[in-house]
N, C-alpha and C positions, 0 to 999 in steps of 0.2 A: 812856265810850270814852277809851283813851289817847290820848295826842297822838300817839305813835309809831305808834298802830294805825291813826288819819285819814291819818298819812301813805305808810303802807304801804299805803290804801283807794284813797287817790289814786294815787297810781302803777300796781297796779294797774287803775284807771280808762283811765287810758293803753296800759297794754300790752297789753288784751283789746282796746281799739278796735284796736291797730297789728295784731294777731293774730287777732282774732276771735274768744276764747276766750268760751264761754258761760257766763257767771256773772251775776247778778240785776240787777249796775248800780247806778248810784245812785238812779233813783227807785222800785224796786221794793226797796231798803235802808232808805231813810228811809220806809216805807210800814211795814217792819219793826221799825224803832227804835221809830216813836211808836208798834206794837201792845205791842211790848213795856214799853215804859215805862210806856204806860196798864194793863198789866194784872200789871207786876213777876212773871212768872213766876221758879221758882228751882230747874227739873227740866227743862233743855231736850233734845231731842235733834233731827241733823240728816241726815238720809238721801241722802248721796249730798258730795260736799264737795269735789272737785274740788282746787283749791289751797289753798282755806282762805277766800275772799272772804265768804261769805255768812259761817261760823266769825266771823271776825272781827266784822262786822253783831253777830250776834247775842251771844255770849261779853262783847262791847264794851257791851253794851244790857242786859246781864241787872243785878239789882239786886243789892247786895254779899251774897254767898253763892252766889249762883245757878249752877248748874253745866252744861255742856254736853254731851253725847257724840255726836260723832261717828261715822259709819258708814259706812269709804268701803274700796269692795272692792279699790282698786291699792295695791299697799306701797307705790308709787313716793311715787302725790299721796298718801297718809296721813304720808309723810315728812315731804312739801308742809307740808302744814297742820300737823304738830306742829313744824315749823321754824318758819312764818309767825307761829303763834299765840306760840310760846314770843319770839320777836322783839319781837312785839308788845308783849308783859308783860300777855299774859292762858293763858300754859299751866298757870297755878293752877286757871283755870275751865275747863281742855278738855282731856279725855281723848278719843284719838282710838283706834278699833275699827278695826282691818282684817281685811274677810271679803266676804262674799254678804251684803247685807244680807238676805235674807229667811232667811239661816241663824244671823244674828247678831241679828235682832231679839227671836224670841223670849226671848232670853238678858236682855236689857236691863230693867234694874229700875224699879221707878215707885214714886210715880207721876209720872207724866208733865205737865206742865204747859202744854208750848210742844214744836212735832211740826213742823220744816221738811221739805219733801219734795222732793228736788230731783236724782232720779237716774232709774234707765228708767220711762218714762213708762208702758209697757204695766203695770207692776205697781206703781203707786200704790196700787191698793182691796190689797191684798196686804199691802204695803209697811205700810199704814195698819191692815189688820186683826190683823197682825204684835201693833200695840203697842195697839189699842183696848182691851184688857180693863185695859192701867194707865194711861187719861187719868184723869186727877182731873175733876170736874165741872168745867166753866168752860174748860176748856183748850183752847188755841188750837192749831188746826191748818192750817198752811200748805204751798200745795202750787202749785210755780210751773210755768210754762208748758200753763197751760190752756188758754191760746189756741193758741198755732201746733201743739199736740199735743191740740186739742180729741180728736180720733178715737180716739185711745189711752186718752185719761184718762176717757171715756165713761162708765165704769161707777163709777171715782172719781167724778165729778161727783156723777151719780146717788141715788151713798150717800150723800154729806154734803150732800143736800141733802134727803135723808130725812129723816124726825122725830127723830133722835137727835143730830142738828146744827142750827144757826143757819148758815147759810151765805150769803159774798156773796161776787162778782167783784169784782176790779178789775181794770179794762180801763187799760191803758199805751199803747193804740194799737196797738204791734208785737206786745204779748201782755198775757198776762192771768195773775193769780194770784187763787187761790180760797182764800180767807178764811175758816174754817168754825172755831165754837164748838161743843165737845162739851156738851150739854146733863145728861151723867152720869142 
């Protein structure tokens, strides 16, 4: 992680409380740093990206080479995040998509390593069957707000907790992310 990218993490840490903007936060970030570093993925992709906050998380956490792509359907925030991240001094690792993710995923090449999921809740299992046939064995898939959108992500849950996944929660109190290993 750059120095420039902590302090761009911090600030925005600040302006989503002053604002309310919903991005992952700090302990559901460093939940994502040490998955990442324990397991040096180096094909990431992130469904849904908003300003760029989790991008950074992750892009900042991948091992040297490791690449990211983004999949965020407003030109506006796609702006966002190829401003934030190129600020950062990580737009060598982030190629940012703007579209429908579920018209853009197909397109997206693997394999896939590391799968953030962080955009409509109703089509996670979608969202995730999108790019299931390019996870490489072993690859981590994350998929936030399982808790306060349990209801929506219902049949996400379900799947990756199916025999084709290792899967577990992590409970943050106000919500939850669901941490699921592709068994390939």
């Amino acid at each position: 992680m750059t120095k420039t990218a902590q302090r761009m993490l911090t600030l925005m840490d600040r302006a989503v409380t002053l604002w309310n903007l919903p991005v992952i936060g700090k302990e559901k970030a460093a939940l994502m740093r040490r998955l990442i570093e324990r397991d040096r993925p180096h094909r990431a992709l992130e469904v849904g990206s908003l300003f760029g906050y989790s991008a950074l998380v992750i892009a900042g956490s991948l091992p040297p080479g490791g690449r990211l792509t983004c999949v965020e359907s407003s030109p506006f925030l796609a702006w966002m995040v190829e401003a934030n991240v190129r600020e950062a001094g990580l737009g060598a690792r982030v190629k940012v998509v703007v579209g429908d993710a579920l018209e853009v995923l197909p397109r997206v090449g693997g394999p896939l390593d590391f799968v953030f999921i962080d955009a409509q809740k109703e089509d996670y299992l979608r969202y995730l069957r999108a790019v299931e046939r390019r996870l490489a064995a072993g690859a981590l898939v994350v998929a936030d707000n399982t808790g306060i959108f349990r209801r929506d992500v219902k049949g996400y849950l379900a799947h990756v907790r199916g025999p084709a996944y290792e899967s577990r929660e992590h409970d943050f109190g106000f919500d939850c992310m669901e941490v699921s290993v592709y068994r390939g």
